[in-house]
C-alpha positions in Angstrom: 5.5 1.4 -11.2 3.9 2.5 -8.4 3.2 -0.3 -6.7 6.2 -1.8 -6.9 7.2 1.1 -5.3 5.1 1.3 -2.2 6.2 -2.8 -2.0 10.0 -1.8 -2.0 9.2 1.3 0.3 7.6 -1.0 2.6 9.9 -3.9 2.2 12.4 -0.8 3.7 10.4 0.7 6.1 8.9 -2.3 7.9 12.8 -4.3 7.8 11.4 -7.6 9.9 9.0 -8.0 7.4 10.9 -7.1 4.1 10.9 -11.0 3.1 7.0 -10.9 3.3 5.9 -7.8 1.1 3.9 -9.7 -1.9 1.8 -8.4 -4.7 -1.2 -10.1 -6.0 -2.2 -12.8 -3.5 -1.1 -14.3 -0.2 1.7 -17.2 -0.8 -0.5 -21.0 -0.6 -1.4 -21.6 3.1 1.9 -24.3 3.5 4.4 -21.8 2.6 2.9 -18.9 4.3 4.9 -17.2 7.1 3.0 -14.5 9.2 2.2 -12.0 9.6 2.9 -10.7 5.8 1.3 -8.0 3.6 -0.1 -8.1 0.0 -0.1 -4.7 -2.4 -2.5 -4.5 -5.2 -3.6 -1.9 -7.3 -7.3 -1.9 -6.8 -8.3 1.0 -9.8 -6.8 1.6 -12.9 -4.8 5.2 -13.3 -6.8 7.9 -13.9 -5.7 11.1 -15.6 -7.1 14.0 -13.7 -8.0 16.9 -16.3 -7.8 20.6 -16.1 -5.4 23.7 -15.8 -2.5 23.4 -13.1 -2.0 20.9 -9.8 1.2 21.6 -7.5 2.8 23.8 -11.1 1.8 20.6 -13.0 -0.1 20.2 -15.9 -2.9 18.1 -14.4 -3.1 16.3 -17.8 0.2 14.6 -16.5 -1.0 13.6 -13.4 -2.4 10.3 -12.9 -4.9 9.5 -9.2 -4.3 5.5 -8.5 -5.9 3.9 -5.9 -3.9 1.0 -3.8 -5.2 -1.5 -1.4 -2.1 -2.6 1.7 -3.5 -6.0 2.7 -1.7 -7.1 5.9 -2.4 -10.7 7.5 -1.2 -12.3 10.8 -2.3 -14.7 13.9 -1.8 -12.0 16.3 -4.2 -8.9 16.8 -1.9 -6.7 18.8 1.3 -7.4 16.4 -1.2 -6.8 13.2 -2.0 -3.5 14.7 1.6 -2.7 15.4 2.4 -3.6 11.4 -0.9 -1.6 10.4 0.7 1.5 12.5 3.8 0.9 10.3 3.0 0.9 7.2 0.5 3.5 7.7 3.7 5.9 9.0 5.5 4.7 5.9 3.0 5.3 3.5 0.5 7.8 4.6 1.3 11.3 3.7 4.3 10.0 1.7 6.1 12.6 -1.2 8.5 11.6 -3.3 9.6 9.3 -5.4 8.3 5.7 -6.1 9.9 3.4 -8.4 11.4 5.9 -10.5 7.7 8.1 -10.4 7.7 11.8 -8.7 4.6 11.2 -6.1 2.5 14.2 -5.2 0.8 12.6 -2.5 0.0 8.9 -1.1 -3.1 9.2 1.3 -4.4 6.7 3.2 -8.4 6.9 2.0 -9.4 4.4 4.5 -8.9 1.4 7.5 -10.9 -1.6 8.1 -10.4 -4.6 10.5 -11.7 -7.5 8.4 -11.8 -9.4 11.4 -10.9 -12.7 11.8 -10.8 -14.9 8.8 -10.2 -19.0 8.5 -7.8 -21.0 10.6 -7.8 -17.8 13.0 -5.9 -15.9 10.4 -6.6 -11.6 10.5 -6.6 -9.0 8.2 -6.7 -5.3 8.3 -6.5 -3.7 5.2 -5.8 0.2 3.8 -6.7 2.0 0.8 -4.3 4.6 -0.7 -5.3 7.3 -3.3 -1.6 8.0 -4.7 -0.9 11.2 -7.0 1.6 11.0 -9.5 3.3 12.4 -12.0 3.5 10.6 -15.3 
């Protein structure tokens, strides 16, 4: 639920992409259009354990960890895109998918650098705090 939740709040967010959110992997090189960006879940939930988080039980709060994966021919408009979904995401409360989100933080940033075919990819790691 929550990652198709951070796809749809990006695919809102970032409009001139919203045809080029994916989860899993990258479409096959002849039908991809750049730049696009790939949402996986990179950890399986966790149930965090104890007395009380935010007036929650913390046995009903779950710490996922989700990886933005954003690829394009351009450095400068890859940055621009990175900048975006990090405004969308980063920081975010609410509600994903149907799930009440404590918190979505943005753990960390990395510039893969320049892959095949001059193709590039940045890519950011969420912790995301929810309520189950």
């Amino acid at each position: 639920m929550i990652l198709k939740g951070m796809v749809d709040k990006l695919k809102t967010d970032i409009t001139s992409l919203s045809y080029r959110v994916y989860t899993g992997n990258l479409p096959i090189a002849e039908f991809m259009v750049l730049p696009a960006i790939v949402v996986n879940q990179v950890t399986p939930s966790v149930t965090l354990t104890g007395d009380r988080l935010h007036g929650v039980t913390r046995s009903q709060v779950l710490q996922t960890r989700c990886q933005v994966d954003l690829y394009g021919r351009d450095m400068g408009v890859l940055n621009a895109i990175a900048g975006s979904a990090a405004n969308s995401l980063d920081g975010y409360q609410g509600t994903l998918d149907g799930t009440k989100v404590l918190g979505c933080l943005m753990v960390s940033d990395m510039n893969l650098s320049r892959l095949e075919n001059d193709l590039y990819r940045l890519s950011q790691d969420y912790e995301v705090v929810s309520v189950c």
